[in-house]
N, C-alpha and C positions, 0 to 999 in steps of 0.2 A: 672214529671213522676208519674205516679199513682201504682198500685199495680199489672198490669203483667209483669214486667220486669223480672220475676224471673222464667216465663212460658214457656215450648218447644213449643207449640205451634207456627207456623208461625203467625196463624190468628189474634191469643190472642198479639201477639210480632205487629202485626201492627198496635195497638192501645194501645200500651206506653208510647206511646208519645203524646197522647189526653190531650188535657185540662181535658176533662171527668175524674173523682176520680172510673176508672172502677176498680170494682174486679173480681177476678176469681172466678166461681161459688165452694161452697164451707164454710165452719164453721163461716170462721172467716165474710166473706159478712152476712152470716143469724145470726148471734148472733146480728151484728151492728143495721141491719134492726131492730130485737127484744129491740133492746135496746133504739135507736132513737126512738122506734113505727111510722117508714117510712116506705114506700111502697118499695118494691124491680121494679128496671125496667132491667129487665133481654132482654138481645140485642142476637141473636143468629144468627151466618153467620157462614160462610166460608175463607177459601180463597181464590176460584178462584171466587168466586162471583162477579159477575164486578157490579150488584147493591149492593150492601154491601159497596164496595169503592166508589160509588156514592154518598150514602148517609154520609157514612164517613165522604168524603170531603166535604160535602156540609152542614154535621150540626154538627159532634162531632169534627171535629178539631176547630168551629167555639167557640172562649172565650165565647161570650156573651150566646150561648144558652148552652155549659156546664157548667156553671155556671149555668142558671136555673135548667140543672137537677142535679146538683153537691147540690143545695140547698133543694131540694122537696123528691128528691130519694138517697136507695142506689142503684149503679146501677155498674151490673152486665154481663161481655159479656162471650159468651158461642161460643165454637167451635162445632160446632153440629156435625163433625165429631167425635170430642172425645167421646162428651157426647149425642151421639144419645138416652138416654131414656132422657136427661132435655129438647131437641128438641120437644121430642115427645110428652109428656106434654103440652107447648107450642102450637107447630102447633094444637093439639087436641083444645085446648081454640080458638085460632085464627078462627078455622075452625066453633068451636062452635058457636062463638059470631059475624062471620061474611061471613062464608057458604065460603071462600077461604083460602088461605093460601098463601106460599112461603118466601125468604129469598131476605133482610134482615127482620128477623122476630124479632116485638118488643112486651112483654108481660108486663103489669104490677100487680104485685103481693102483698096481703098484706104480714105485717111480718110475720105470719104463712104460707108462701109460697102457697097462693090460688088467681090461674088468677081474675082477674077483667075487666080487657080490653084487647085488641090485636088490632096489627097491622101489616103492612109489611113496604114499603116503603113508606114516607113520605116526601116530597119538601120542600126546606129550605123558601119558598113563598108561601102561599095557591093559587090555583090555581083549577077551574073547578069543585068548589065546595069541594075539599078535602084540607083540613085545612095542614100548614104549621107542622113541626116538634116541633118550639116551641111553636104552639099554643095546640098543643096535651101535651106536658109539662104543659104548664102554666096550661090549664085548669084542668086536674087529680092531679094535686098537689094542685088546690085551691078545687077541690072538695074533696079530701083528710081531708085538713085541718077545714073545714067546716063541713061537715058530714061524716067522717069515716066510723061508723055505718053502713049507710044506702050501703058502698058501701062493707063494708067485709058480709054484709049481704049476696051480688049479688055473693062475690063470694063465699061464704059457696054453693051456690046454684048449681055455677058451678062446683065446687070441685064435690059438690054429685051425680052430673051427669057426670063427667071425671071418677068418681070412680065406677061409676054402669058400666059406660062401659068397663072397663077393669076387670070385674069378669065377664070370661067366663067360663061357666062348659060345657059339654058335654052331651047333653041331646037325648038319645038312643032311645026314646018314637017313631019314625020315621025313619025305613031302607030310605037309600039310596038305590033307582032304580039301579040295576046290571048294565045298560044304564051309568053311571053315567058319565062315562070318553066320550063315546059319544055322549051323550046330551050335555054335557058340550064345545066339540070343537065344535060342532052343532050349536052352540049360539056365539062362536066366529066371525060367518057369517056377524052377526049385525055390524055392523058402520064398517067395513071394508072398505078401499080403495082400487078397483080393477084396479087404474094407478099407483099408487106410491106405494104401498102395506102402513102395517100401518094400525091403527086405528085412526080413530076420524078426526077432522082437526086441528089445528092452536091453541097452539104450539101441536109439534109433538115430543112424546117421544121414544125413541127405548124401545120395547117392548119385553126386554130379557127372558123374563119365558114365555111369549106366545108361542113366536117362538119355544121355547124348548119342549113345551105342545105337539104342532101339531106336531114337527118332532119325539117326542115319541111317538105319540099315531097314528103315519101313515095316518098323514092329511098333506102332507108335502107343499101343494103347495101355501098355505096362506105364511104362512114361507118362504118359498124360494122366494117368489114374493117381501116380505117385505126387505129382504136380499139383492137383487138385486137392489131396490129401493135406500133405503140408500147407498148401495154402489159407485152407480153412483150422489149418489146426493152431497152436501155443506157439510152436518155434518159427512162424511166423508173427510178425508181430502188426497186429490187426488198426493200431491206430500208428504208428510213426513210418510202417513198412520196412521192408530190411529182416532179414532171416537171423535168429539166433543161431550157435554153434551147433546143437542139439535136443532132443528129448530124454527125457531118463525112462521115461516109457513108449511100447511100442503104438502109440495110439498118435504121435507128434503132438503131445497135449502140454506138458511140462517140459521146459526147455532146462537147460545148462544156459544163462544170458547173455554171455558172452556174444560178441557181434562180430566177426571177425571179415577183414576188407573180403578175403578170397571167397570165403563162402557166401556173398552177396555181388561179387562180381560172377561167380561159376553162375550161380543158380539165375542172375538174371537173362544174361545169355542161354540157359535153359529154358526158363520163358517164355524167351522171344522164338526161340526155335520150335516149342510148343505151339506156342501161336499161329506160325508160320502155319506149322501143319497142320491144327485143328480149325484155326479162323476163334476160337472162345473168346469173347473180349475179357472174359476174370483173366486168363494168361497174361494178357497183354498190359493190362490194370498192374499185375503182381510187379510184372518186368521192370515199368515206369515208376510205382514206386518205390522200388527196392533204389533203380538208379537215381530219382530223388533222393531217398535219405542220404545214401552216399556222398554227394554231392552237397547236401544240406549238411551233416555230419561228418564226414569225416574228408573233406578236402582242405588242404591248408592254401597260403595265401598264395604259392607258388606254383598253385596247381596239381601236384604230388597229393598222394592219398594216404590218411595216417592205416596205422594197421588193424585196431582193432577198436571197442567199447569192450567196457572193464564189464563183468558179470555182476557184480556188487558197487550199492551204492546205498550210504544213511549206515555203513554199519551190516548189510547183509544183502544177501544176493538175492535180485531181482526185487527189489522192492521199489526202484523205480516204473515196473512194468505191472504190476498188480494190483487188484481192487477186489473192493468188499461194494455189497448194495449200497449199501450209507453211502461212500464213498461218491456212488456214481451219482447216486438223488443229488447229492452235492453238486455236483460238476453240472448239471445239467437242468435243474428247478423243477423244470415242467416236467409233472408226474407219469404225462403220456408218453414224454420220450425217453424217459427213464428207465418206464416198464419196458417199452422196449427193446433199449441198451440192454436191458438185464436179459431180457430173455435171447436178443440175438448173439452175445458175447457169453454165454454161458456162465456167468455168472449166478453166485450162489450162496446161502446165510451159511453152509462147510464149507464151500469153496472146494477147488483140486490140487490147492498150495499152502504152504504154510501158516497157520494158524488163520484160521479159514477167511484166506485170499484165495482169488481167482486169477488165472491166468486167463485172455481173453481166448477166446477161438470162436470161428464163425459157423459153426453148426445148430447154432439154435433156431428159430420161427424167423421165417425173411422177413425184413421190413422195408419198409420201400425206399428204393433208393437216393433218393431227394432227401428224405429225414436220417436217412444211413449215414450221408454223406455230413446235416447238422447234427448229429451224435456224435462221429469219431473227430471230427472238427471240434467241439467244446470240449468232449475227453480229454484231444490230446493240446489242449489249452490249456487244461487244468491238471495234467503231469507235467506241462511246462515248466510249473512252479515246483516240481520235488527237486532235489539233489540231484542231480545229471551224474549217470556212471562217468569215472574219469575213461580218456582217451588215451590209449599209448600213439605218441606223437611220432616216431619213425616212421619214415617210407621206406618201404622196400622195394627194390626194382621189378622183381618176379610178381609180387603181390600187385602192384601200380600196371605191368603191364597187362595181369589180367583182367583189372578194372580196365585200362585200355580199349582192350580188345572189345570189354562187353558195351562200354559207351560209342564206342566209332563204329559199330555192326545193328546194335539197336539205331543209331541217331539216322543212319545211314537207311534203313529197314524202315523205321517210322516216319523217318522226315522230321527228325529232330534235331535240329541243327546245335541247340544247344550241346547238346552230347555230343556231336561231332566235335564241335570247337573244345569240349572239356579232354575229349579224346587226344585233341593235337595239342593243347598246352600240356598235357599230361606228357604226352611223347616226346616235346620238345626240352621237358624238366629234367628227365631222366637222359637223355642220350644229349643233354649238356651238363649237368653236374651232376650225376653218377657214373660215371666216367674218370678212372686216370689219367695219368701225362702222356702214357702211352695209348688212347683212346681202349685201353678193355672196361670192362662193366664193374663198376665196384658195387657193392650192397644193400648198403644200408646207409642213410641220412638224418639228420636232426639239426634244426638250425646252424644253417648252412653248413655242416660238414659231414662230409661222407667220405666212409672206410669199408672196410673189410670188400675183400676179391670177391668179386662175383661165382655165382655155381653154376652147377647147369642149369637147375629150374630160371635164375637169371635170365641167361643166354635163350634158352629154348620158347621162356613163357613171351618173355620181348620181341622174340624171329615172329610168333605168332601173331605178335601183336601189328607190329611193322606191315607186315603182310595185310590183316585185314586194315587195317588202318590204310595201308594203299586203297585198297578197294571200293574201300568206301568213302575217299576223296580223291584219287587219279592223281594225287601229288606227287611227284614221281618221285623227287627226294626221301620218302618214306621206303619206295620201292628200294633205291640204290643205298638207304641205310640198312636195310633186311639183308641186301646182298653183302654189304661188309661184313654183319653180325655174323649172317650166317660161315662167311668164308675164316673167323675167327674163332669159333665156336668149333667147325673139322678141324682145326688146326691145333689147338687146345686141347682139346676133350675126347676127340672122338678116338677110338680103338680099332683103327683098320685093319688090324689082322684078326681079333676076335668079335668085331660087330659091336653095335652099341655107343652108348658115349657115359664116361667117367663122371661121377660126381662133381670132383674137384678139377682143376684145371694142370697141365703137366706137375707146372714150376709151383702148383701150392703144396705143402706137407699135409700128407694124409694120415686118420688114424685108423688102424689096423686096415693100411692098404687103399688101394682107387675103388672105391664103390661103386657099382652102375646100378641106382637106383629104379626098380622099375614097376614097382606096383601103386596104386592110387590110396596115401594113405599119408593126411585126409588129402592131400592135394593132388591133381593130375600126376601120372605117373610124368618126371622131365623125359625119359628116354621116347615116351610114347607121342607128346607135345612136341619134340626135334624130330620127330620121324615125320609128323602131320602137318609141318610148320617148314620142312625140306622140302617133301613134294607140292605144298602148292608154291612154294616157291619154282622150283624145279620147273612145273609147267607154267608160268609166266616167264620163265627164260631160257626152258628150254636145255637147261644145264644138266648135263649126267651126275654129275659128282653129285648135286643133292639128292637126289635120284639112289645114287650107288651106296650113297650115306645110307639114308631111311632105308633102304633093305639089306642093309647090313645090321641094324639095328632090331628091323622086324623078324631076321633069322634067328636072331640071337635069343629075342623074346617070345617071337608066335608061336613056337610049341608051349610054353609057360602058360601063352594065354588061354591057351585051347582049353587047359586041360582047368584052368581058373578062370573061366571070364570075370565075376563076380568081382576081382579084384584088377583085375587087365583092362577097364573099358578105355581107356586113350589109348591104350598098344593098339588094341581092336579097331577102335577109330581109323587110327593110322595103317592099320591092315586092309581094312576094308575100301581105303581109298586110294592103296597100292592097288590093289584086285581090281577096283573099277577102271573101265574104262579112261581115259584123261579126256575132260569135257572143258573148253576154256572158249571164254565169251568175251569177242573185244567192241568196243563202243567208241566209234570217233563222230565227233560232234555233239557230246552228250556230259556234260558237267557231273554226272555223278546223281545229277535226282531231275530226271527228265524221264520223257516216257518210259523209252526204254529202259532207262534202271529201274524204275517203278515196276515194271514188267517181271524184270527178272528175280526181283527182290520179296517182289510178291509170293515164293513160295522158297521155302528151304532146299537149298543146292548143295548137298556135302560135299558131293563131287565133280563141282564146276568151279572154276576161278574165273576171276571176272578184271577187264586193262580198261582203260579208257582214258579218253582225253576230251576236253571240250573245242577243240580248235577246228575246224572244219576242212580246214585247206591240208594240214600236217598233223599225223600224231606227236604227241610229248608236247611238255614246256617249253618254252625260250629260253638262251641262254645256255653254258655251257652245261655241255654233259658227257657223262661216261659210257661208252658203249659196250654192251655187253652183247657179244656174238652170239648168233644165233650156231654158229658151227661147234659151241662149243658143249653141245650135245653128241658130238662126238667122241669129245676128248677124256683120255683115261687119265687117274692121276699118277704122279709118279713110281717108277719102280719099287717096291716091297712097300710101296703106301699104298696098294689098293684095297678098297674095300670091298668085301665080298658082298658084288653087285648079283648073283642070283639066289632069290629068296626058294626055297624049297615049299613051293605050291603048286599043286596040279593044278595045272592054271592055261586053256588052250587059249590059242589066241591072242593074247596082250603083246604088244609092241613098244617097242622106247619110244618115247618122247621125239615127234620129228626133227630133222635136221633141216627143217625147211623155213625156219626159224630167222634168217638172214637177218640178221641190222643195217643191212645195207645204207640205209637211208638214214642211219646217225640214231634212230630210236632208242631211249633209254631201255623201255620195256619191249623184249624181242616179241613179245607176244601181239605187237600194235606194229610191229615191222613192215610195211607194205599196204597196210590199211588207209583207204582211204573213204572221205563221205562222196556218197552216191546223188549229184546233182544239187550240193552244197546241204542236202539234208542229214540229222543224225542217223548215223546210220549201223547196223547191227553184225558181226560176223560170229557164225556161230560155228564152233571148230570140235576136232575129235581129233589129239592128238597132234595137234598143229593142222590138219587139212579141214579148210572149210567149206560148209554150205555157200551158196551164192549170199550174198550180203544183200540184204532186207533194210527198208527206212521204213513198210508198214508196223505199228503195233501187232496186227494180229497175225501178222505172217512171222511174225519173232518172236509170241509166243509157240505156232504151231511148233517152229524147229526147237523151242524147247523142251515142247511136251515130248517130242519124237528123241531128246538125248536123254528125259526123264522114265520115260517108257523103257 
């Protein structure tokens, strides 16, 4: 037993029992390292990683080669879910010193914790010119022992160049083209797939913040095309729902099994926003049961969301998801429905997986959807009974609040209360026990205990959360939780003299330096989610400082992203809803799924935010509350803390956020300030900027004034 036995981690926990002397990244690994003057060999995976347990089994459970690196190194395994900024460290070197990346990802470090080499996967055999596992041991450890020097030299070098790259400032010398949002989907054109929708070829990733790009910025057909493709293809999964990691080909046909919480929270909130805009009922179908399975799979009993399904199960990966003919005749008796299944699931006596199994996909002959619906109902009855991939049981907060966000915005959008409510236990899990003594955000959980300091995708993906989770219950404690997050989060993290916000938080130790993570890989960019998750903050209260935040952040990034949308689409997001106009919609009288929200929810709003209260006579709750001034749209932050509040956009026209905002009247939400219903009926104010239209209690006169802010 080596030294993670004591770790929540599922990932860390399945390498306990290594011969390997692994430790947890952490004091006591880097003092030993310092001490011994050994190389640190920091290991970083996963858990559903099905190459990670490859390599596993193939060279750290094997004696003879942990013992070589038990002898040369201290060596150190990393759940890069936990510790997404030591990951990212890592992959940057990897990527440095060998132009790729990926997991299982292996780095090796001097004692002063600077890369020196990288790798990914490695064969317990060399093989094809790529040297075996222990021969990459033996050799860095005899080169080690031989000339150290020469090799902390290399990595002094590359330290200096990991460090240059992560000191980004915001350099204003260059407006952005007012064009910026549409040059930018304009260029989305390139490597585009106009049969499978998608970019690029082989592998083939879902392309969450693309999609989200063009259907804000009303290019929707790239997006819906892409939507439609994976739908019908492999890395959807046609009988339990719920998206795999990916495809290995550019066809979305053959997945990687993996299931991972984020990429089924991003994409179903992509769905729904598909929907929104097309009206397709397959969208809306995909949306619901994607957030079924989740909710069927992977919620534990406290509400919290586990992180992932393992890619392997029986012994090999995806074997729990694939069938042969036989197979199906089986599951299903009746010969007519059989042939059916076979033909609609693509199935086939080669198949398009291994050792001729079929992954399903729905591009074969329609069948009707009554006997579609008893097909994939007796199928997935009859995988019931295989071995279930295991589940890594951590929640994480970032990953939770973007299940969050997509359960409280669809439940809300659909009139699915169930969602709603999975939405508010899930918020009320995480901002009570992920949380320290000092109320900041901690990580990561596992029966009942949670550690490790929150990052910024924490912070950011939860502001977002909070936010629509207001919106789509009018509970106002949600509101006034976003506002503390958020006022923690500038305070922490954010960089007001060079723009942006830090990986890590002040007071946590960083390695080679504060990282300001900003591109979409795989997850939303954090810097571009704090920008998007400030201003609509900002416009329900009317606060500069959020405001001044997110365009300090979009200084910093929007040239970056101009010139790469492809990899920027949440900066872009958050740019293009700086640019817009400020559109904010208050409802008093209206519980949150009454006409009027009905109305308004009926089409996708990137750029409107939405208050409301059910009480007729007063906005807000009862009972005590915090007021947040509407004047303090005004207010700058302190001396040598300001953040550079002008974004460099040719941009005529745009105005701050009114200061007409007043709380006069005790409103938690300055954005309900003043509001009142119209002859005790729900009633609608439709605003630009804080100044509004006359306040409407018809339906159709509250959609006109919306058409007229969507126009």
């Amino acid at each position: 037993m080596n030294h993670l036995s004591g770790e929540t981690s599922p990932y860390l926990l399945q390498h306990a029992g290594n011969p390997v002397d692994w430790y947890p990244w952490g004091e006591e690994a880097l003092s030993r390292a310092r001490e011994l003057n050994r190389p640190l060999l920091v290991s970083v995976g996963y858990a559903a990683c099905h190459w990670c347990h490859v390599m596993a089994r193939e060279s750290f459970e094997d004696p003879r080669v942990a013992a070589l690196m038990n002898e040369a190194f201290v060596c150190v395994k990393v759940d890069r879910e936990e510790r997404p900024d030591i990951d990212a460290v890592c992959m940057d070197a990897c990527q440095a010193l060998n132009g790729s990346g990926g997991w299982p990802l292996n780095v090796f470090m001097t004692p002063s914790q600077e890369p020196f080499f990288a790798g990914t996967y490695f064969p317990p055999h060399g093989r094809a010119g790529m040297p075996s596992w222990a021969m990459v041991v033996e050799a860095i450890g005899q080169a080690w022992r031989s000339d150290p020097e020469r090799l902390a030299g290399q990595a002094a070098e590359i330290a200096r160049a990991l460090a240059e790259a992560t000191e980004l400032t915001a350099d204003g010398a260059t407006p952005l083209p007012e064009t910026v949002i549409a040059d930018s989907v304009a260029a989305l054109a390139y490597g585009f797939d106009d049969e499978y929708g998608g970019w690029g070829g082989a592998p083939k990733f879902p392309p969450h913040s693309r999609i989200e790009l063009l259907l804000a910025a009303g290019t929707p057909e790239p997006a819906l095309q892409t939507l439609r493709g994976m739908a019908a293809g492999g890395i959807y999964d046609q009988l339990g729902g719920g998206f795999h990691r990916y495809t290995v080909d550019a066809t979305w046909t053959v997945p990687h099994f993996e299931k991972m919480l984020y990429d089924n929270a991003l994409l179903a909130r992509a769905y729904l926003h598909g929907w929104q805009v097309s009206g397709e009922p397959r969208l809306r179908e995909v949306c619901e049961q994607t957030l079924d399975f989740v909710l069927r799979e992977l919620r534990g009993p406290e509400g919290g969301f586990c992180t992932s399904l393992d890619a392997d199960s029986d012994g090999g990966e995806g074997r729990y998801y694939v069938w042969t003919p036989a197979q199906v005749r089986e599951a299903l008796l009746d010969p007519e429905l059989a042939a059916g299944a076979i033909s609609y699931f693509g199935v086939s006596d080669g198949g398009n997986f291994d050792h001729g199994t079929s992954v399903l996909t729905a591009r074969g002959s329609a069948a009707p959807p009554a006997r579609l619906e008893t097909i994939r109902a007796a199928l997935a009855a009859a995988r019931s009974r295989r071995s279930r991939p295991a589940r890594d049981e951590k929640r994480l907060t970032g990953m939770n609040a973007l299940m969050l966000t997509a359960l409280a915005e669809a439940g809300a959008v659909l009139g699915r209360s169930d969602y709603v409510e999975a939405a508010r236990v899930c918020a009320d899990f995480v901002l009570q026990d992920l949380r320290d003594s000092e109320g900041h955000l901690l990580r990561s959980y596992r029966d009942g205990h949670a550690h490790l300091a929150g990052q910024l995708e924490d912070y950011a993906y939860l502001l977002q959360a909070l936010v629509v989770l207001y919106e789509a219950t009018f509970t106002e404690r949600y509101y006034l939780a976003a506002v503390e997050l958020a006022d923690d989060l500038l305070a922490r993290f954010a960089d007001p003299r060079g723009g942006g916000f830090f990986t890590t938080a002040a007071e946590q130790p960083a390695l080679a330096g504060r990282r300001k993570d900003s591109q979409d890989a795989p997850l939303p960019s954090a810097n571009g989610t704090a920008a998007l998750a400030l201003l609509r903050l900002a416009r329900l209260s009317g606060a500069a400082r959020y405001t001044d935040a997110a365009a300090g952040a979009l200084a910093l990034l929007g040239p970056m992203a101009a010139r790469q949308p492809s990899v920027f689409g949440e900066v872009l997001q958050a740019l293009d809803l700086y640019l817009a106009p400020s559109h904010e919609v208050a409802l008093v009288g209206d519980n949150g799924a009454g006409p009027l929200a009905r109305a308004y929810r009926s089409h996708l709003r990137p750029h409107a935010v939405l208050a409301g209260c059910a009480d007729v006579s007063a906005p807000g709750e009862t009972g005590p509350r915090t007021v947040i001034a509407g004047s303090e749209a005004g207010k700058e932050t302190a001396p040598g803390e300001r953040f550079p509040s002008q974004l460099p956009v040719k941009h005529a026209g745009r105005t701050t956020i009114g200061e007409t905002a007043a709380a006069g009247d005790g409103s938690v939400v300055p954005l309900l300030a003043g509001r009142t219903a119209i002859d005790g009926l729900p009633t609608a104010y439709v605003c630009e900027h804080f100044n509004c239209k006359l306040p409407v209690t018809d339906v159709r006169a509250f959609q006109q004034q919306l058409g007229d802010l969507d126009a």
